[in-house]
C-alpha distance (Angstrom), angle and dihedral (degrees) to the residues before:
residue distance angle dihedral
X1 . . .
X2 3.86 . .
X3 3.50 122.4 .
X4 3.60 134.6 -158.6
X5 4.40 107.5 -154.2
X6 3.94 108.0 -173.0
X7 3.55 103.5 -51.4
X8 3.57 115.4 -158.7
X9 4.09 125.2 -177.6
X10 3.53 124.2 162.5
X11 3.69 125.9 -163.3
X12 3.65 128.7 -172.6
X13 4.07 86.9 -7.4
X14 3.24 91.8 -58.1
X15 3.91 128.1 106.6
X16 4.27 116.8 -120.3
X17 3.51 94.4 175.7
X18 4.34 118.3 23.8
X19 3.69 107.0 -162.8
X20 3.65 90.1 -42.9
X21 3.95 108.4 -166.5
X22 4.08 139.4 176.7
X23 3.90 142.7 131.9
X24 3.69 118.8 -116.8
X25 4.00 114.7 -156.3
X26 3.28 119.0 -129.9
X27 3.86 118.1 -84.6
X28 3.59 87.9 8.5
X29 3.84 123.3 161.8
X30 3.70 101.3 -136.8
X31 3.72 126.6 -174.8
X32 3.90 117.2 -156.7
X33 3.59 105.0 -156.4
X34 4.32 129.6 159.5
X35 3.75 134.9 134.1
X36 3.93 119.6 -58.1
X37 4.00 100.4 -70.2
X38 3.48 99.1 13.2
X39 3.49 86.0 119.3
X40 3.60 117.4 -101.6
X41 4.45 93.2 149.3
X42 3.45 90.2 36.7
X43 4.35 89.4 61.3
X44 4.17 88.1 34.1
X45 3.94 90.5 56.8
X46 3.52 88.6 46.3
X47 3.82 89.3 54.5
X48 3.86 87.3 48.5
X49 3.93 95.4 55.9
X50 4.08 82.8 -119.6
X51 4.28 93.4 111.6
X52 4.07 116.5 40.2
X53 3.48 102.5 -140.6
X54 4.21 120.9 -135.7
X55 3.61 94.1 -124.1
X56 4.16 139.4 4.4
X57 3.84 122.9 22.1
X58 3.86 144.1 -127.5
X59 3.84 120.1 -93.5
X60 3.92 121.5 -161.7
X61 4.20 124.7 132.6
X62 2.94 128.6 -83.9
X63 4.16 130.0 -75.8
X64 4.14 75.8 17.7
X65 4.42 96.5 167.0
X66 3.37 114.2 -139.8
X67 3.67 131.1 -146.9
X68 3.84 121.9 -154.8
X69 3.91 131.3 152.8
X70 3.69 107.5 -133.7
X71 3.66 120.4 -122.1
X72 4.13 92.1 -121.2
X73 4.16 107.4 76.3
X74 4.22 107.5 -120.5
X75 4.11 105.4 -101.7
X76 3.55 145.8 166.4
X77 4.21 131.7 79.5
X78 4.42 93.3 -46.0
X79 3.72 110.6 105.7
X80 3.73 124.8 -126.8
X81 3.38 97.2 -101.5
X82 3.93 88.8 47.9
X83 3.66 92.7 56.1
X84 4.00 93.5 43.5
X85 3.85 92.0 54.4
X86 4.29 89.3 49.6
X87 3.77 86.8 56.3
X88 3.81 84.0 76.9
X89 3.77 99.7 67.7
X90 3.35 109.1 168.2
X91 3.83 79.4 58.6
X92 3.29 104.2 47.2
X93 3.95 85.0 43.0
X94 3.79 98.1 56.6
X95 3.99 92.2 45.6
X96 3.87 81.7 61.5
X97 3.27 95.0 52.0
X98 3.81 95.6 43.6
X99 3.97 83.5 61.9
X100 3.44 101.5 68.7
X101 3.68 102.0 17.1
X102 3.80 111.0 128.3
X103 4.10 96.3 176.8
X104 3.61 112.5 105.6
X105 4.21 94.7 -150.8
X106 3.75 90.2 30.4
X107 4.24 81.8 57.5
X108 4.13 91.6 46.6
X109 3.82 82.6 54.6
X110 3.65 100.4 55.0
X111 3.95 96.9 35.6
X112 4.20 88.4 49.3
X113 4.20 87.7 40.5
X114 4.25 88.2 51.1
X115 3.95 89.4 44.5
X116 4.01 84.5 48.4
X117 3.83 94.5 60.3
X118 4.09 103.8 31.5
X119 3.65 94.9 -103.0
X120 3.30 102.7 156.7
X121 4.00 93.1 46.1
X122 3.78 91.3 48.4
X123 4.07 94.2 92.3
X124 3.74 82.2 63.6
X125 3.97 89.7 40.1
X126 3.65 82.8 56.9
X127 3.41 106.9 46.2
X128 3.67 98.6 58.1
X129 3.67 96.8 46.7
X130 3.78 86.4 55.8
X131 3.71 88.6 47.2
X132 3.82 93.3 53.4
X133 3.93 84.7 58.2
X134 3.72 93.3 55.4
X135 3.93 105.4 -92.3
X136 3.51 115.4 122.2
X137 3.59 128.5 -173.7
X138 3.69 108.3 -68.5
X139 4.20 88.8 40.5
X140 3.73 85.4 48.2
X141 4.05 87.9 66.1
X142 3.65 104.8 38.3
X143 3.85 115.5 99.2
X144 4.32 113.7 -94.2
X145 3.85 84.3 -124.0
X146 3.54 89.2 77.4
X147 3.63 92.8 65.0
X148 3.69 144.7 94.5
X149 4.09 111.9 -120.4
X150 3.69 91.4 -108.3
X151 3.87 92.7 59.7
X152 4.05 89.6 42.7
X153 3.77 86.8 56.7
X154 3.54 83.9 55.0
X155 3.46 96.3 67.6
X156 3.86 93.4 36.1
X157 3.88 83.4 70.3
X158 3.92 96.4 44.3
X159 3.83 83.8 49.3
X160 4.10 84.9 51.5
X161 3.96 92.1 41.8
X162 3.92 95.7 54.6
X163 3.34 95.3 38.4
X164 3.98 86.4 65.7
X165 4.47 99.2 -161.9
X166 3.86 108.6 -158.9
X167 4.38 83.4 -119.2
X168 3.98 107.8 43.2
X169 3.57 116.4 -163.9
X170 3.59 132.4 -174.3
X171 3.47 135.2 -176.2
X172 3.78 115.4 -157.1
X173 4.35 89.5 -34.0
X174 3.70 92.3 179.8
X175 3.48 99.8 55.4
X176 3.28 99.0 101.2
X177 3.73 101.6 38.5
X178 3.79 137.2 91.7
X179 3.65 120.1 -131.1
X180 3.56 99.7 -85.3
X181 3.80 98.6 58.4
X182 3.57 90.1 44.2
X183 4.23 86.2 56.1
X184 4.00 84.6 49.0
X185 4.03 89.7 43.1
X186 3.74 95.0 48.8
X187 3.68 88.8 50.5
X188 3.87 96.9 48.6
X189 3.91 88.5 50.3
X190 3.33 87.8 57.2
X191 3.06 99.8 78.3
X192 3.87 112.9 21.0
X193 3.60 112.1 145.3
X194 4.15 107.7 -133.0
X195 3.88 133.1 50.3
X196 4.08 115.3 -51.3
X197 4.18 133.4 -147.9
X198 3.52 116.4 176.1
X199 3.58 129.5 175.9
X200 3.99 106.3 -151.6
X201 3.67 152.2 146.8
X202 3.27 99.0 -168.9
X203 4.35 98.6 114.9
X204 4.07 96.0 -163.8
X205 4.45 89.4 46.9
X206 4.01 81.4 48.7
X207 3.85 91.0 52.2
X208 3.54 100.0 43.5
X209 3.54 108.8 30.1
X210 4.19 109.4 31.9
X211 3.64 119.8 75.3
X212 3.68 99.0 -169.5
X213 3.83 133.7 22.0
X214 4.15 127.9 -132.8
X215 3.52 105.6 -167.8
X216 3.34 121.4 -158.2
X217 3.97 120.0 -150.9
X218 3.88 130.8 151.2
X219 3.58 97.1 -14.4
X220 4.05 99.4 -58.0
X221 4.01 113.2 90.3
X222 4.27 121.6 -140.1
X223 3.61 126.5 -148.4
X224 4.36 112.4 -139.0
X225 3.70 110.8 168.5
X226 3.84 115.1 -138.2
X227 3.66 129.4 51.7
X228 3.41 128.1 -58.7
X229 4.61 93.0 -77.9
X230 3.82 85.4 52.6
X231 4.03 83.3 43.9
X232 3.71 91.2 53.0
X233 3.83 88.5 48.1
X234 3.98 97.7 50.6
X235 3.64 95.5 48.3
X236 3.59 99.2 53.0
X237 3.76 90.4 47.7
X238 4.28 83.4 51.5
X239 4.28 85.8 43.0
X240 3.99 85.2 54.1
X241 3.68 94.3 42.7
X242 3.76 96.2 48.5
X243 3.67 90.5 41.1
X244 3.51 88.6 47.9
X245 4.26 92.6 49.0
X246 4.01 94.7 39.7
X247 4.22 85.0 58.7
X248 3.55 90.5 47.5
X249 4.33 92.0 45.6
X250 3.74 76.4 42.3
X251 3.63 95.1 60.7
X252 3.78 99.0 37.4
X253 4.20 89.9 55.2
X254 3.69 86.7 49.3
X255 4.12 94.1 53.5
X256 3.88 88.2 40.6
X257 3.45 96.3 48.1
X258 4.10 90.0 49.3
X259 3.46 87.9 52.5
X260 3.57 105.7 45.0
X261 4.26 81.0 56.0
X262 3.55 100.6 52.0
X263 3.66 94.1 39.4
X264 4.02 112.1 41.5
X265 3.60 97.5 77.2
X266 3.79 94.1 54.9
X267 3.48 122.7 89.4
X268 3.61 100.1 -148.6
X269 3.91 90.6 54.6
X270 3.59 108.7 24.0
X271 4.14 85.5 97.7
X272 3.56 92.5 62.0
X273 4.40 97.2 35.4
X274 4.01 83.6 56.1
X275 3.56 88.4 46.7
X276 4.11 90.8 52.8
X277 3.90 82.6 44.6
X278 3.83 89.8 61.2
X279 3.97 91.3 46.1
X280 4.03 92.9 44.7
X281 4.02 87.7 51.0
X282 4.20 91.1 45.3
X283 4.05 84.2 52.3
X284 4.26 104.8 116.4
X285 3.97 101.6 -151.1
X286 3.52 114.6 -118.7
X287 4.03 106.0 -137.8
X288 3.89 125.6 -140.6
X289 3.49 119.6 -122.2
X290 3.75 98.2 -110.0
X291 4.31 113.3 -150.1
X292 3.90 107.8 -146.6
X293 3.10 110.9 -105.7
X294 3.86 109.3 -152.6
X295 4.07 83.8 62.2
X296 4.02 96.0 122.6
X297 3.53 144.8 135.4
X298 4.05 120.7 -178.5
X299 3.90 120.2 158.7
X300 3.71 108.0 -155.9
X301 3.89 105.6 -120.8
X302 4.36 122.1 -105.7
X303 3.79 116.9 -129.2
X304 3.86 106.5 -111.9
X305 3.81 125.0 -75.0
X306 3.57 120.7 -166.7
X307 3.76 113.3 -116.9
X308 3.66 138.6 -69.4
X309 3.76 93.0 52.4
X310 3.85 85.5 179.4
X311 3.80 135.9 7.4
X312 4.03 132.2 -162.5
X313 3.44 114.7 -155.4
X314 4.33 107.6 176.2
X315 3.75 87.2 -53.4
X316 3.59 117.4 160.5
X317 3.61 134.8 -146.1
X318 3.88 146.2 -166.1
X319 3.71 144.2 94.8
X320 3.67 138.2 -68.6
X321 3.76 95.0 12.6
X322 4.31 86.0 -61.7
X323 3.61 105.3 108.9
X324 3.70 128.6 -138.5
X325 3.22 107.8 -170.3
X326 3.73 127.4 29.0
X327 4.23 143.2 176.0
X328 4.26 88.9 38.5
X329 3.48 104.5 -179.6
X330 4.26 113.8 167.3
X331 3.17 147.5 124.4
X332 3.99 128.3 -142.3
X333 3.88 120.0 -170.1
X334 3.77 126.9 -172.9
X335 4.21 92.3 -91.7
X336 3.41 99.8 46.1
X337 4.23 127.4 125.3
X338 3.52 101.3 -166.8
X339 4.32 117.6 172.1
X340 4.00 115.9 -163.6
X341 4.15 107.8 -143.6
X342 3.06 130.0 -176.9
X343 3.78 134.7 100.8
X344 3.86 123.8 -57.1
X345 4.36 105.5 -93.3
X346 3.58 87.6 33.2
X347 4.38 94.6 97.3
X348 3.02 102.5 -101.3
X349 4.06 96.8 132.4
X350 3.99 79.2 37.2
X351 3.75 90.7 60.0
X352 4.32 86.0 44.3
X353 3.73 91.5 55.5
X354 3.78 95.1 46.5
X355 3.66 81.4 53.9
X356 3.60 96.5 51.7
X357 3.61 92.8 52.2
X358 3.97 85.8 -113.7
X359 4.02 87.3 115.8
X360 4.15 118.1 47.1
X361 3.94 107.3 -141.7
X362 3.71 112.2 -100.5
X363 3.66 96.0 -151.3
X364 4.31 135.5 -1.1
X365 4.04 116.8 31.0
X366 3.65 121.1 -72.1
X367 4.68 98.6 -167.9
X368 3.56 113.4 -166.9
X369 4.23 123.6 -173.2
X370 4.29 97.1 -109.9
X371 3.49 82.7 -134.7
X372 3.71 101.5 65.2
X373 4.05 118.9 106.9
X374 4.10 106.5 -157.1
X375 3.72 116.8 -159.4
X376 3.79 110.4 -146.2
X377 3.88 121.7 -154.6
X378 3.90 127.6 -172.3
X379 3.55 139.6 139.2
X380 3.48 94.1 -104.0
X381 3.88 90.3 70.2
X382 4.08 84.2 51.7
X383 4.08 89.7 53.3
X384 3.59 101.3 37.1
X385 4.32 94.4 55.4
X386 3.79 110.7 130.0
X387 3.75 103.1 -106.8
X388 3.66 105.6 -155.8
X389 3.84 92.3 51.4
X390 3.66 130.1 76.1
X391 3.92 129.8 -125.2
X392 4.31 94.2 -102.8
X393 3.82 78.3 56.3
X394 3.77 99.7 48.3
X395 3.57 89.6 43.5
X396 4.01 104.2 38.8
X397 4.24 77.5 57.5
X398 3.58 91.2 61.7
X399 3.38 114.1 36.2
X400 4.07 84.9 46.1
X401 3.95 106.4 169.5
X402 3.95 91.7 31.9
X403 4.05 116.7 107.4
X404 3.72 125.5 -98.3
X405 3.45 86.3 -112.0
X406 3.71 101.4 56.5
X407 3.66 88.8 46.8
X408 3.87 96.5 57.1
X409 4.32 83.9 43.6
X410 4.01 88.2 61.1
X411 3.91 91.7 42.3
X412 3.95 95.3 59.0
X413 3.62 93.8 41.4
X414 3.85 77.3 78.2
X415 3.82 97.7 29.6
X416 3.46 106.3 -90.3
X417 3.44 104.3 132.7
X418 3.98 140.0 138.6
X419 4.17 113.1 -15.1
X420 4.32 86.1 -0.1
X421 3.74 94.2 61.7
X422 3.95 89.2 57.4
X423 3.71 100.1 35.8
X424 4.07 113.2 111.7
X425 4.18 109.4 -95.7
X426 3.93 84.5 -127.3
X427 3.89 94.2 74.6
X428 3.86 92.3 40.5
X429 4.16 112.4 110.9
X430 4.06 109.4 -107.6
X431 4.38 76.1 -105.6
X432 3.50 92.1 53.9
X433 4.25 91.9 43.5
X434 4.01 80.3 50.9
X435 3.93 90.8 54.6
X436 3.96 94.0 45.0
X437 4.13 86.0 54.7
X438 3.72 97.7 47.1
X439 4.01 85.3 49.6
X440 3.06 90.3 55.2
X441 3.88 107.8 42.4
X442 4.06 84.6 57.5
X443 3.88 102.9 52.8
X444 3.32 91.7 117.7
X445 3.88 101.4 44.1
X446 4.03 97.9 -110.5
X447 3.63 115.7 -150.0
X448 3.51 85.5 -147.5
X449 4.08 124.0 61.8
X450 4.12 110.4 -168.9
X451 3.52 109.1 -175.2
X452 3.92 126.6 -170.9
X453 3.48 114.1 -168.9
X454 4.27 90.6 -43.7
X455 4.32 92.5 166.6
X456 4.23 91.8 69.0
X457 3.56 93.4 107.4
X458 3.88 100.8 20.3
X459 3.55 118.3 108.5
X460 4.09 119.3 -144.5
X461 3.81 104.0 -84.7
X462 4.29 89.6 42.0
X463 3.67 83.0 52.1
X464 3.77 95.0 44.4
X465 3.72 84.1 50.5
X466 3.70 97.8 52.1
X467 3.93 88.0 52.0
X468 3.82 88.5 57.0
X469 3.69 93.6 44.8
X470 3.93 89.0 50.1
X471 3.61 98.7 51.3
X472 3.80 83.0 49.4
X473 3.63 93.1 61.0
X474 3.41 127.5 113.6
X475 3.99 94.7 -155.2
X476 3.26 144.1 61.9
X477 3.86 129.4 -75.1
X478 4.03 135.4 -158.6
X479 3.73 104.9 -174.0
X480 4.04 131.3 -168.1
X481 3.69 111.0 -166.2
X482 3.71 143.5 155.3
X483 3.91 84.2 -165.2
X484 3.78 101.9 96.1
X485 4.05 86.8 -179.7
X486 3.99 85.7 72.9
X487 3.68 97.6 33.9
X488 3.94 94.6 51.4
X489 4.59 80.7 45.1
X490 3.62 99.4 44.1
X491 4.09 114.6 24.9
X492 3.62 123.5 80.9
X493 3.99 97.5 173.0
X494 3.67 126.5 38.0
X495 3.60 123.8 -155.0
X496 3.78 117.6 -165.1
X497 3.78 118.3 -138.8
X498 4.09 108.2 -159.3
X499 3.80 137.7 111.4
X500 3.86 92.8 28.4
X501 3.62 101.7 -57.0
X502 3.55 145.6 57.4
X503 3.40 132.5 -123.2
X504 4.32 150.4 160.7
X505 3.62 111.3 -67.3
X506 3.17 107.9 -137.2
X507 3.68 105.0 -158.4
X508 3.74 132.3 63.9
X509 4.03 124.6 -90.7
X510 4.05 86.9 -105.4
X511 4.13 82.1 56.3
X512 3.92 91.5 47.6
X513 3.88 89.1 53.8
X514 3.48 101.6 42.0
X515 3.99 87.5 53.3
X516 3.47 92.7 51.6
X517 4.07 101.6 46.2
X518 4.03 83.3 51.3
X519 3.91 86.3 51.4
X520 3.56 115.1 -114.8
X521 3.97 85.4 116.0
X522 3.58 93.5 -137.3
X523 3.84 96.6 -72.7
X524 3.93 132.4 123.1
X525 3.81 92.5 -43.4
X526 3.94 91.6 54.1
X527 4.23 89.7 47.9
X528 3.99 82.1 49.2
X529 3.72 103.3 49.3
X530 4.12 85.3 37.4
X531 3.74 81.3 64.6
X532 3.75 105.8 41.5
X533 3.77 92.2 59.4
X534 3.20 99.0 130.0
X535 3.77 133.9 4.5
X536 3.77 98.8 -119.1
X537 4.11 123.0 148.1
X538 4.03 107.7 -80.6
X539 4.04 110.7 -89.3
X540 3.95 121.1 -135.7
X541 3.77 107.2 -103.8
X542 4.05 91.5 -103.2
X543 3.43 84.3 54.0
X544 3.99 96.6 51.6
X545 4.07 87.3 36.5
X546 4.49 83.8 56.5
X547 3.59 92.6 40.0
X548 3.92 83.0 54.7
X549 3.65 99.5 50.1
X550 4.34 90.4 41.7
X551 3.44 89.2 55.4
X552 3.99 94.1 48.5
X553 3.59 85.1 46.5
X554 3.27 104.9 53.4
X555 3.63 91.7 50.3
X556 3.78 98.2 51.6
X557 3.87 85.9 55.3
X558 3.58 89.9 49.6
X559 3.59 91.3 52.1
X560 3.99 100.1 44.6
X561 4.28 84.0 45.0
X562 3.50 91.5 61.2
X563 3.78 87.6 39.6
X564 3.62 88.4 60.2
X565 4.12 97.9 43.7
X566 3.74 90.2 48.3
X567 3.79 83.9 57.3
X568 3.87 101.1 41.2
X569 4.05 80.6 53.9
X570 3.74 93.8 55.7
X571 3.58 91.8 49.6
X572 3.64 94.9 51.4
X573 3.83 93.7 45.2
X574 3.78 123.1 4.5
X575 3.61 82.1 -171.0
X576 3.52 85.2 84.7
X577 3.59 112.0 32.9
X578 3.69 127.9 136.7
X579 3.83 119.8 -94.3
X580 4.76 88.6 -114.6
X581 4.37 81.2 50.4
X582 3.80 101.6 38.2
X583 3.39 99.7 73.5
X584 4.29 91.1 45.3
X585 4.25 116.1 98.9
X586 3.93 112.2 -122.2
X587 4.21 83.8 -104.1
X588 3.75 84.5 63.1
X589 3.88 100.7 45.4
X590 3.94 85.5 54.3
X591 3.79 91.2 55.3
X592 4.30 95.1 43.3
X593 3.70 79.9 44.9
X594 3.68 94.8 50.3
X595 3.94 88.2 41.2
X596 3.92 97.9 46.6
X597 4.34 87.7 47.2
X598 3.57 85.2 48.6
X599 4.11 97.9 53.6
X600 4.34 84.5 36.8
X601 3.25 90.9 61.9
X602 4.03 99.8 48.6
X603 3.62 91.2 45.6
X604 3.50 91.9 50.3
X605 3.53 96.8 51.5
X606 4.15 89.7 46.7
X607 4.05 89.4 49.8
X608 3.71 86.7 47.2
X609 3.89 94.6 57.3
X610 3.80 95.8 38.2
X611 3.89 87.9 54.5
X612 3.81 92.0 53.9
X613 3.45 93.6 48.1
X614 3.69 93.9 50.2
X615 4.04 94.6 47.7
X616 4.50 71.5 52.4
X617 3.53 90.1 64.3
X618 3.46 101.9 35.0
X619 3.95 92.5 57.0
């Protein structure tokens, strides 16, 4: 059991957490979600004795071990697997010992205490943990100081993992993984043995991992049980209730009030008017549960370009005259929803930049229409905003020429509007910072979208948000994302980056998943067994090539149809809306509606024609 007893912290004079209370059960899987700066690591600290809070305290038993990654990355000349295997120190401790021991029953001790806890199986232990993060063998032996801080942090967390703490907490674990470790994550959290708190915004890790839900909302903290659908369903039941109670308080006040006006001055009723008067003060306001209202995505719409907007024909890529990726062969037109896989090293923010014109090809043809505007996103541009300016500042710089009024249109596509467009990018949330980069990558309306890995610092509505404003796009998109949530919403086409090259996936996302949990990782053997579904007579090539497009097709329609039916619903009954419509007025349900019937139909009529000409072929 851990409880939370009216935590209070204040920071800057203003109160993060306001008596903030709840009972965690005991080897519960909790996940701490709330808006960007709602205070999620403000509460975990507190948990980890590294804040003081103002007010209340932290219950747990006693000799409780707690896990935390540290916000400096492990470095220096120990390998990973070195520095996983010290996380276990009372392991590591009694091997020590065992060295120079020269007590015979002090030596029974340690040998029966290191049979007790697996020691002698934990180099194993540890190897496949740091496996499921990506590190195979050779990586596994090189020293950490040879990596980048993302891959350090990788091994902070296998260090955390095998070190198994009664109370696990993590802060944002998948971060700094690609898709595929995030798969092998989710999996292992699944079924860790003790009590669980992770901060995430990752919806399908929420679903399949959590148990129970702390949400976190204007300083006080609610307990749903479920994951985070079920979550979703509770609260708007509590948003209808309260809505429901403050117009019924709302209704009362105004009767009391009327008749504490009429009645005061008369002497016959003035006992009973102060009486009201008393009542009316006693009244505890019930609050509404305000949305945010700067929470927006819009990308500004391209004029039309006639298709390909780029073709790959055996172009090669890399750096320094060693190529990375080799035998490109693809073609992008202005509708497509493409997602790169494939694990992190394997080039798949090479094959972006190639894309984006950021990399010339170092053999092959990569043609491109001259006309096409590409808007790049990394989180470089995130890191590298100018602090001590605001975001009419960073923008008014780069769309120099353009009118002040154009420049404050593009800022509150993304919410930056009135005192938030002129308040200095160092106090924006890491959300916000995200926002300000995306607005700024699509000044020009780019009719192409290349996005690596854009949800880090998103929480789940801004990501539900940028799904919506996606699907409302008019361009194209490349996307790079350990979120499978928005991959499985936005991508129509998968291209699989592995082995040197990149090429169509044939298979669904489910397929992609399923090869990875059973640990092919996506690679050759998952493009094999993709293709030996079924044992049906070999196709021609046009044949495979319409069974291809059908397929895609069909899917996109199935997408944009249940698009449109989530819509109808939240027409019928906002009640029930989903979380990317709640937050849209009835004027903007008619246009997505409009929008989403519009796309429906052209996708319809596409699958339509590809399915004649395949029951062509097949005659």
């Amino acid at each position: 059991m851990l409880n939370i007893n009216g935590i209070t912290v204040r920071l800057g004079g203003r109160a993060i957490l306001d008596g903030a209370s709840a009972a965690l059960p005991p080897k519960s899987r909790v996940g701490l979600i709330g808006r960007n700066g709602a205070g999620k690591s403000t509460l975990m600290k507190v948990m980890i004795g590294q804040l003081e809070p103002d007010l209340g305290e932290i219950e747990m038993p006693r000799g409780t071990r707690i896990g935390y990654i540290a916000q400096e990355a492990p470095s220096g000349t120990t390998t990973p697997v070195e520095a996983v295997l010290a996380a276990d120190t009372e392991r590591a401790s009694l091997l020590e010992e065992a060295e120079t021991c020269e007590d015979p029953d002090r030596m029974g001790v340690i040998y029966e205490r290191l049979t007790a806890i697996d020691a002698y199986t934990a180099p194993a232990r540890a190897a496949r943990i740091l496996v499921g993060l990506g590190f195979d063998e050779e990586m596994q032996g090189r020293p950490l100081d040879s990596y980048s801080g993302g891959w350090k942090m990788r091994v902070a967390l296998a260090a955390l993992l095998f070190s198994e703490p009664d109370l696990l907490l993590l802060d944002e674990p998948s971060n700094h993984l690609d898709l595929e470790a995030t798969l092998w994550l989710e999996n292992f959290l699944k079924s860790y043995p003790a009590m669980m708190v992770v901060i995430s915004h990752e919806r399908d890790l929420l679903n399949n991992v959590v148990d129970t839900i702390l949400h976190l909302e204007g300083g006080k903290v609610h307990l749903y049980t479920g994951g985070y659908d079920s979550f979703e369903r509770q609260r708007a039941e509590r948003v209808a209730q309260l809505a429901a109670a403050k117009a019924a308080q709302d209704t009362q006040r105004a009767k009391l009030s009327e008749y504490i006006a009429k009645n005061s001055a008369r002497a016959s009723t003035a006992k009973q008017a102060q009486s009201r008067q008393k009542m009316l003060a006693k009244m505890q306001p019930i609050a509404s549960m305000a949305e945010d209202p700067t929470l927006s995505f819009e990308f500004p719409s391209p004029e039309e370009l006639r298709p390909p907007l780029i073709t790959l024909d055996m172009a090669a890529v890399g750096y320094a005259e060693k190529p990375i990726l080799q035998r490109l062969n693809l073609r992008l037109d202005p509708d497509d929803r493409v997602a790169l896989l494939g694990r992190n090293g394997n080039g798949k923010t090479t094959l972006a930049r190639l894309l984006a014109a950021q990399l010339p090809t170092m053999d092959g043809a990569m043609n491109a229409s001259g006309k096409m505007r590409v808007g790049y996103f990394t989180q470089y541009q995130v890191e590298e905003l100018d602090g001590d300016d605001t975001p009419l500042e960073h923008m008014t710089r780069m769309m120099s020429g353009k009118t002040p009024g154009a420049v404050r249109a593009q800022l509150g596509r993304f919410g930056f509007s009135g005192v938030k467009a002129t308040q200095k990018v160092g106090k924006l949330s890491g959300g916000e910072r995200a926002r300000l980069a995306l607005a700024l990558i699509t000044r020009d309306a780019p009719h192409m979208l290349i996005l690596d890995e854009p949800t880090n610092h998103l929480d789940v509505d801004a990501r539900e948000a940028l799904v919506q404003a996606l699907n409302a796009y008019d361009g194209a998109v490349i996307l790079v994302s350990h979120d499978r949530h928005m991959v499985e919403l936005t991508a129509d086409r998968l291209v699989l980056v592995d082995n040197g090259t990149a090429k169509e996936y044939a298979g669904s996302m489910e397929d992609y998943i399923a090869f990875v949990l059973s640990g092919d990782g996506g690679g050759e053997g998952a493009k094999a067994k993709a293709a030996k579904k079924d044992d049906k007579p070999q196709l021609s090539a046009a044949a495979v090539a319409l069974q291809k497009r059908a397929h895609e097709a069909e899917a996109l329609v199935a997408k944009l149809t249940k698009q449109r039916d989530a819509i109808d619903r939240a027409m019928l009954d906002p009640s029930t809306a989903e979380a990317w419509l709640a937050r849209l007025s009835p004027a903007d349900l008619v246009k997505q509606h409009a929008q989403i019937s519009k796309k429906l139909d052209a996708a319809e009529a596409v699958w339509f024609e590809i399915s004649e000409s395949l029951e062509m072929a097949a005659a």
